[in-house]
SEFILO-104932 format. One record per residue (C-alpha): x, y, z; residue number from 1. Coordinates in pm, whole numbers, plus 50000, padded with zeros to 5 digits. Layout:
% SEFILO-104932
(site (X; Y; Z); NUM) ...
% end
This chain:
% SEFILO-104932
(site (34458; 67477; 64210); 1) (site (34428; 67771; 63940); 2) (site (34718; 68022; 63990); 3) (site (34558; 68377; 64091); 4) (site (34611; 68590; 63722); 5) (site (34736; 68859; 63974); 6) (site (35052; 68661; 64028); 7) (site (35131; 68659; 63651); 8) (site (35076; 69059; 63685); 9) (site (35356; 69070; 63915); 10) (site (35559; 68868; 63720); 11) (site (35518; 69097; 63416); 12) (site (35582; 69355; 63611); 13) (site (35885; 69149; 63718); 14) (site (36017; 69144; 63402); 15) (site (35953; 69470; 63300); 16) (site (36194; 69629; 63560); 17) (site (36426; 69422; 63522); 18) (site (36481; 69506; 63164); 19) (site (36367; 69842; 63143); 20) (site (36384; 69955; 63494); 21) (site (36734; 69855; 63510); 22) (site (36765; 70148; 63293); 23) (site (36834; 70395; 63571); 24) (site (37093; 70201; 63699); 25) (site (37292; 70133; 63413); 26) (site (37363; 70498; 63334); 27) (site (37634; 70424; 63645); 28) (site (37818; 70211; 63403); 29) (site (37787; 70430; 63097); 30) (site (37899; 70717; 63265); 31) (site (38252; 70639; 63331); 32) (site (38287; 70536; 62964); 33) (site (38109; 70867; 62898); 34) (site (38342; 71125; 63102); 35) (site (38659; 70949; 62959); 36) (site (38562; 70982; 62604); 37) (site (38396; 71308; 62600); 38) (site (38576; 71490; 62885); 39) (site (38254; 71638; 63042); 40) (site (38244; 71730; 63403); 41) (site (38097; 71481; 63620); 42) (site (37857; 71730; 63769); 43) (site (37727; 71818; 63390); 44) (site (37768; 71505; 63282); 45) (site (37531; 71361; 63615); 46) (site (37317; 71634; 63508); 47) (site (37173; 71397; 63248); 48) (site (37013; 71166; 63501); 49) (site (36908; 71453; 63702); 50) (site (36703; 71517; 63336); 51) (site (36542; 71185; 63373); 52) (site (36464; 71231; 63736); 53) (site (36237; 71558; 63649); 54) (site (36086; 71404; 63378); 55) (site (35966; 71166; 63624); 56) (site (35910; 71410; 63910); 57) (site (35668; 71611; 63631); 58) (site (35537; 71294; 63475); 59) (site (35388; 71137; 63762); 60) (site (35042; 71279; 63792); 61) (site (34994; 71285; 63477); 62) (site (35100; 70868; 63338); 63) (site (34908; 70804; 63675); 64) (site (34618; 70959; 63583); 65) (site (34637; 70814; 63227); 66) (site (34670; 70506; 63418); 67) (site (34358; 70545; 63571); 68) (site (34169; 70614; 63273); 69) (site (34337; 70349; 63006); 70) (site (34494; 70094; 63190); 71) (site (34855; 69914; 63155); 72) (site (34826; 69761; 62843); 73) (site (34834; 70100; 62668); 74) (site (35090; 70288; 62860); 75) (site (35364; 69999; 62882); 76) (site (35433; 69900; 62542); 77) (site (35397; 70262; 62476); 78) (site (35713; 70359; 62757); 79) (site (35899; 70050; 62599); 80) (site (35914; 70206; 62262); 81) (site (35999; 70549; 62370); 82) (site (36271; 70414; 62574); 83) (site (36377; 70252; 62323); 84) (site (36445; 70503; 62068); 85) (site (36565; 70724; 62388); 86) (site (36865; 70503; 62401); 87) (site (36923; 70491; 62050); 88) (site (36951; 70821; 61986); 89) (site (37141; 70864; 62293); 90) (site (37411; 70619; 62122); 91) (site (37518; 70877; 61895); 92) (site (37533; 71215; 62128); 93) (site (37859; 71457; 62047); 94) (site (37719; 71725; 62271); 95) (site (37576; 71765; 62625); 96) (site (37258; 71910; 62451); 97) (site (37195; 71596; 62281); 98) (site (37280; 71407; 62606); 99) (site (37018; 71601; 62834); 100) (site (36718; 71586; 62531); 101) (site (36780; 71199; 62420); 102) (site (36868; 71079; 62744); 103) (site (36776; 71289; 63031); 104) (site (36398; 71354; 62831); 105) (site (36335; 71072; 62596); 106) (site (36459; 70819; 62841); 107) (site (36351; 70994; 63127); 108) (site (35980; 70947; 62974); 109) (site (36043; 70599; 62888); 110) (site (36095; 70474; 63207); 111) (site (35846; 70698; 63383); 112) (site (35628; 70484; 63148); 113) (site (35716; 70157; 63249); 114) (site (35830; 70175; 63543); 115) (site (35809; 70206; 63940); 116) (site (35498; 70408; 63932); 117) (site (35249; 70193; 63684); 118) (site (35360; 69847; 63805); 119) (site (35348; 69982; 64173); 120) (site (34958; 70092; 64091); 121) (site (34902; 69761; 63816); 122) (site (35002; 69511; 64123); 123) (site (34854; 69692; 64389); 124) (site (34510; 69696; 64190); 125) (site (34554; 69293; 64187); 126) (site (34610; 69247; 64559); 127) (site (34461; 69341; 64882); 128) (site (34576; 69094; 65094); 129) (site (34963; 68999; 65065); 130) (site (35006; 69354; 64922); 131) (site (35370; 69418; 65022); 132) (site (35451; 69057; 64955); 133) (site (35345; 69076; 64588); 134) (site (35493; 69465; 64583); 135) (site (35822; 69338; 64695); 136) (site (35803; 69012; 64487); 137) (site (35772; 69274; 64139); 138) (site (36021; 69541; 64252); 139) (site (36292; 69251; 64324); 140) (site (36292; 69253; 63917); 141) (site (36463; 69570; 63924); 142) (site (36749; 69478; 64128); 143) (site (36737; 69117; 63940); 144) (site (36806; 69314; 63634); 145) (site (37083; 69517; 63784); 146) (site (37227; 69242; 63887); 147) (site (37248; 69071; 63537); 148) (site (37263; 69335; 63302); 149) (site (37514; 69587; 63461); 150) (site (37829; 69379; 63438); 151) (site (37678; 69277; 63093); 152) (site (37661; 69651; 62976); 153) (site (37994; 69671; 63147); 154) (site (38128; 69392; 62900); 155) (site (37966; 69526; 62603); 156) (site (38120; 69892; 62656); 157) (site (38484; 69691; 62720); 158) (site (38455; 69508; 62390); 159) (site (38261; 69741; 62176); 160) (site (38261; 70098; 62335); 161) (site (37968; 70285; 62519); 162) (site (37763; 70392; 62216); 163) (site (37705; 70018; 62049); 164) (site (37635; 69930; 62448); 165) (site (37356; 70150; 62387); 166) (site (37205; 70015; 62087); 167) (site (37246; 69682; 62210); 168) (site (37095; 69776; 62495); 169) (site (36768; 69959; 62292); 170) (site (36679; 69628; 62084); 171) (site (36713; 69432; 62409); 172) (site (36435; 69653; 62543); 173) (site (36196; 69678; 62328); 174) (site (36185; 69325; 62174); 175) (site (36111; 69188; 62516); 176) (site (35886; 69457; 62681); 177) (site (35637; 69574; 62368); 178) (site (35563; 69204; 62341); 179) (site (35504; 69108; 62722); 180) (site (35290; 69393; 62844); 181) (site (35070; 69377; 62470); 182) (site (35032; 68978; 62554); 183) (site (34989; 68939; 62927); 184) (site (34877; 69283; 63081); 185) (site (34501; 69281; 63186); 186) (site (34307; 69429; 63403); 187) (site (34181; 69315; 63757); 188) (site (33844; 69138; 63762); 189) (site (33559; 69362; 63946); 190) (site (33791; 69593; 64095); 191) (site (33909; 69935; 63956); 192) (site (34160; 70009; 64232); 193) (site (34301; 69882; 64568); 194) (site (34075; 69917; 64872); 195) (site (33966; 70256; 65010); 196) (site (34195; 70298; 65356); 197) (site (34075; 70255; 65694); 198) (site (33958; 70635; 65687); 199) (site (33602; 70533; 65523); 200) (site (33538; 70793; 65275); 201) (site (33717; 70701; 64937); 202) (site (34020; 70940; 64839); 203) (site (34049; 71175; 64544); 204) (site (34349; 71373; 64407); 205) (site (34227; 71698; 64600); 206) (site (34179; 71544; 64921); 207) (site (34479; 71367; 64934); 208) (site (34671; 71714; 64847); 209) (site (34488; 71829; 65181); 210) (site (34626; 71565; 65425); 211) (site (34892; 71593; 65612); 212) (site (34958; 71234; 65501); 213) (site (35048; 71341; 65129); 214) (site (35289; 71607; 65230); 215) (site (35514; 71356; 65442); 216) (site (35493; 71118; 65189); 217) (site (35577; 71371; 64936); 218) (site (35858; 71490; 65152); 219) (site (36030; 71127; 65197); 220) (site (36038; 71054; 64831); 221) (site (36227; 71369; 64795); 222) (site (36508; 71233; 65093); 223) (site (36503; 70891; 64922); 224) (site (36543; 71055; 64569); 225) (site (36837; 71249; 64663); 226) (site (36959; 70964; 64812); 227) (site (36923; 70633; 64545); 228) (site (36984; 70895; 64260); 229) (site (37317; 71003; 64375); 230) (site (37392; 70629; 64502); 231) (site (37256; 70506; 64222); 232) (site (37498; 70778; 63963); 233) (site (37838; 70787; 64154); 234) (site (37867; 70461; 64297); 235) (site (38076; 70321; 64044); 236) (site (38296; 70574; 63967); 237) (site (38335; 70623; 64348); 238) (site (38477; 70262; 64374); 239) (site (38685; 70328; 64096); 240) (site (38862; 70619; 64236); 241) (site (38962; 70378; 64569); 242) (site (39168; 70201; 64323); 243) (site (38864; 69946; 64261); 244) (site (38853; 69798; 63914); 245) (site (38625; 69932; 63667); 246) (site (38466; 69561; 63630); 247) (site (38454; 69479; 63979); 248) (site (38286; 69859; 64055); 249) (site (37987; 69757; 63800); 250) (site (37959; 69395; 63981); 251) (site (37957; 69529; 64331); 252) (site (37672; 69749; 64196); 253) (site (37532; 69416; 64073); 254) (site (37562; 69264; 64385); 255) (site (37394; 69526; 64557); 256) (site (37114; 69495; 64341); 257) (site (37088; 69120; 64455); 258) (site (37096; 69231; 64820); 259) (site (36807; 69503; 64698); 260) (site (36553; 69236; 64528); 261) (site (36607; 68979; 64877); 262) (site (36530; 69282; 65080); 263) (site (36216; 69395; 64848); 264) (site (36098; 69006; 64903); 265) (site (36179; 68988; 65224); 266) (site (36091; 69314; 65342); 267) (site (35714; 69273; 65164); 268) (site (35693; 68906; 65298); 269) (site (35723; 69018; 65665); 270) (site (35588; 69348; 65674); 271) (site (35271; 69160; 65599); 272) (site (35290; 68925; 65888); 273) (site (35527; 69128; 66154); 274) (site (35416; 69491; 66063); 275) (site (35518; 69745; 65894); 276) (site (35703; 69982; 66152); 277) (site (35957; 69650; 66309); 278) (site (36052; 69574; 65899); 279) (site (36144; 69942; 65843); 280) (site (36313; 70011; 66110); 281) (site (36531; 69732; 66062); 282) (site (36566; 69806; 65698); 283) (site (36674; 70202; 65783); 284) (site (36923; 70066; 66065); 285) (site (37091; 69837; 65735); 286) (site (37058; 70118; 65478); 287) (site (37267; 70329; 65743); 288) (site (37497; 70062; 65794); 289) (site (37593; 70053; 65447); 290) (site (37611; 70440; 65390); 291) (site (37896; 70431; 65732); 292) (site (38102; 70197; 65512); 293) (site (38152; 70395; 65201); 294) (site (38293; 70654; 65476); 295) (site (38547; 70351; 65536); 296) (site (38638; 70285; 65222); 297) (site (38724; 70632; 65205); 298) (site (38969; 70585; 65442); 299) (site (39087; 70268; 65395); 300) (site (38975; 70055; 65063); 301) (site (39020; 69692; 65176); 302) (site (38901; 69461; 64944); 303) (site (38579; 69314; 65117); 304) (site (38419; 69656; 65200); 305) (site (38278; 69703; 64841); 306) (site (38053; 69359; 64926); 307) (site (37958; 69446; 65299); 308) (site (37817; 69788; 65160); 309) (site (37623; 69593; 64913); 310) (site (37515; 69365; 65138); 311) (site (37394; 69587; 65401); 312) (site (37296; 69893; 65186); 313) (site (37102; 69671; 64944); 314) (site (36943; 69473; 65215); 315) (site (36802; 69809; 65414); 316) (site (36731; 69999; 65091); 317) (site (36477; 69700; 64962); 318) (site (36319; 69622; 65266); 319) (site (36250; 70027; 65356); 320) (site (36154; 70069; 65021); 321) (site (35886; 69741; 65006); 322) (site (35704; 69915; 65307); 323) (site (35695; 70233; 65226); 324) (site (35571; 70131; 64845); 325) (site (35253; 69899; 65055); 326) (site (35236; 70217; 65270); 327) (site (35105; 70417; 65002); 328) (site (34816; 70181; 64872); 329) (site (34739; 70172; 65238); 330) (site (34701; 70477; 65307); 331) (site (34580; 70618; 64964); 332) (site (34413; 70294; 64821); 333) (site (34106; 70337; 64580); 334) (site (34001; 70435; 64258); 335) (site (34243; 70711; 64208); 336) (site (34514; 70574; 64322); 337) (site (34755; 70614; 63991); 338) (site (34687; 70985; 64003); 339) (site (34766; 71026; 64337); 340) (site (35010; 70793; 64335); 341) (site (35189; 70920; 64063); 342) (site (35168; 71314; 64242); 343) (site (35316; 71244; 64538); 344) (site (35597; 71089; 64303); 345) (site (35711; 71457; 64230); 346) (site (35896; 71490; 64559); 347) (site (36104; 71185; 64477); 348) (site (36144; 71328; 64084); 349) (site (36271; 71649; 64234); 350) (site (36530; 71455; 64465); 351) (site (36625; 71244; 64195); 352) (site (36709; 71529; 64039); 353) (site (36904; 71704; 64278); 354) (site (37086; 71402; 64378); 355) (site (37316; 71334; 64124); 356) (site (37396; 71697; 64027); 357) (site (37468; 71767; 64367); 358) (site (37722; 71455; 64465); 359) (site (37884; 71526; 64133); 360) (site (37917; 71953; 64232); 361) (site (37998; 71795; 64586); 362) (site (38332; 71600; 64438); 363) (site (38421; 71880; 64153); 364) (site (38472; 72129; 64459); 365) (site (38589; 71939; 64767); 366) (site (38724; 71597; 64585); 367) (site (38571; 71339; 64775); 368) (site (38220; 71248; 64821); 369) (site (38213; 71209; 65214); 370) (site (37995; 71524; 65211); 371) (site (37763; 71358; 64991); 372) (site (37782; 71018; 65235); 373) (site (37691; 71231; 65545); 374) (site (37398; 71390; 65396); 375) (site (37232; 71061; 65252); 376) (site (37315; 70915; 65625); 377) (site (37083; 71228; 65765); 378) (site (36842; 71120; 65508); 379) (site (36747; 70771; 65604); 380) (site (36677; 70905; 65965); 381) (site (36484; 71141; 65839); 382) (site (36275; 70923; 65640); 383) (site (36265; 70651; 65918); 384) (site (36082; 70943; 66151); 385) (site (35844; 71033; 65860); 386) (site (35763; 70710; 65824); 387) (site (35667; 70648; 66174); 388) (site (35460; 70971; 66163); 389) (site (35278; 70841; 65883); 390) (site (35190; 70518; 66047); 391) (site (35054; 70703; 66405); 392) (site (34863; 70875; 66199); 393) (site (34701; 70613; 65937); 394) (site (34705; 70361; 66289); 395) (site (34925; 70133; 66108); 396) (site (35184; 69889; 66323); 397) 
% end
């Protein structure tokens, strides 16, 4: 039996977050490295990532809508090269400046390019049926590449410092990714978009703005922003200052990006066949689970808390983040899809950008980032209500 070309879509996309997309999480690593060498606050020095995050927040609508119009095989090797050079230039920063333009803007754009938003829309154009199951399936790459390349950036900075990490790290990228997407991207055959939703009448960027639907969406990627941003930034150097090693911080992270890609495949897998409400909810109750022991680590650092908050923070932040990623073709599916799409990604931008700056500013004032823990705790049962909101009102289960 012929393999469905749709399947090799999400395996490009795959493979495109896990090289590229594991961009965002890698600045974790770097940023240790960074501070010690330059001496930079952590809340200035975070503000970097923040940079990214806005670029992404702001870039949204507009790579979505270019999506729309020119299709993957464009944009991709495009974000490749500009992410790229991003980290290149970023290799040889002496001032914050030059930190915030070639990382937080060049790299920022780079992986706004290639990543969550354009494969989300690319896979979701090739599937109807088995839609979170093929969304999880290409978002796992992310977390695969986490996994793998983190303690591999972590060994490059140990033997040859942070700045030929980043070079290293810039050749990887685009000597994989321009090739792949120019080779094996293509569009889907007699189809310019996933399925209209249940609602009938086909959506379009200013309808979408007018439904109640785009506002809570909008509103949960900015709680889930603040909250994988400032996860995502602090983690490391969090485990680090509980007397963690620097190597064993960047594999925990590593590990939780396992945990991540088995709850994106998971998740997707039986949100499509159990529903999507019973899968989120018990993602959310894992993703809390994990938040509750950095609090106890806090307090007492034993050695095998680091894996049970990768285990159970990974696990609920894939599988939450599978169904709310189908929830939006769902809901929103059709021919402008990428624009809208790629809007409602400018609450999550914005929280992305806040994240990080804030859990940093949280630390420089009160040392500790229990504050920080607490209010990404609120933020998963915030999300977890939005999301059921969002499903009573699209009659989703």
């Amino acid at each position: 039996m012929r393999l469905y070309y749709g399947w090799v879509i999400v395996g490009v996309s795959f493979l495109t977050l896990a090289v590229g997309g594991s961009t965002t999480a890698s600045f974790s690593v770097y940023y240790v490295a960074i501070l010690k060498e330059m001496g930079w606050s952590r809340a200035d020095t975070a503000l970097a990532f923040s940079l990214t995050m806005l670029v992404f927040a702001l870039g949204g609508f507009p790579i979505g809508t270019l999506l729309d119009r020119f299709g993957p095989r464009r944009l991709l090797p495009a974000g490749a090269l500009v992410l790229g050079v991003g980290l290149l230039l970023s290799s040889g920063v002496t001032r914050l400046w030059e930190l915030y333009l070639f990382y937080g803007v060049l790299v920022g754009l780079g992986i706004t390019l290639i990543g969550y938003i354009p494969t989300t829309v690319v896979i979701s154009r090739w599937f109807e049926r088995q839609r979170a199951t093929a969304l999880g399936v290409g978002g796992a790459g992310r977390s695969l590449g986490n996994l793998l390349l983190l303690p591999f950036y972590q060994g490059l900075i140990a033997e040859l410092g942070w700045r030929s990490a980043y070079r290293l790290q810039a050749v990887l990228i685009a000597a994989v990714l321009i090739p792949l997407n120019l080779l094996l991207q293509r569009p889907p055959p007699q189809r310019t978009g996933p399925p209209a939703s249940p609602a009938g009448d086909e959506w379009t960027g200013p309808r979408a703005v007018r439904s109640v639907e785009f506002w809570l969406f909008t509103a949960l990627g900015f709680l889930g922003g603040i909250n994988i941003s400032a996860v995502t930034m602090h983690q490391v150097a969090f485990l680090v200052d509980q007397g963690y090693g620097a190597y064993l911080a960047a594999t925990i992270a590593g590990v939780l990006s396992v945990t991540s890609s088995a709850g994106n495949i998971a998740g997707g897998f039986l949100a499509d066949r159990w529903g999507r409400r019973a899968i989120y909810s018990l993602g959310a109750v894992a993703a809390a689970g994990g938040v509750v022991v950095l609090l106890l680590i806090q307090r007492d650092p034993l050695p095998l808390l680091p894996a049970l908050y990768a285990i159970c923070y990974g696990l609920g932040f894939g599988m939450t983040g599978s169904v709310t990623t189908a929830l939006h073709a769902d809901v929103f599916g059709g021919r402008h899809f990428g624009a809208i799409f790629g809007l409602i990604q400018l609450g999550s931008g914005l929280g992305g950008v806040l994240g990080p700056w804030l859990a940093g500013w949280i630390f420089d004032h009160l040392g500790s980032y229990a504050l920080a823990f607490l209010l990404i705790l609120g933020n998963i049962l915030l999300r977890w209500a939005g999301v059921f909101a969002i499903m009573a009102r699209a009659k989703i289960r």
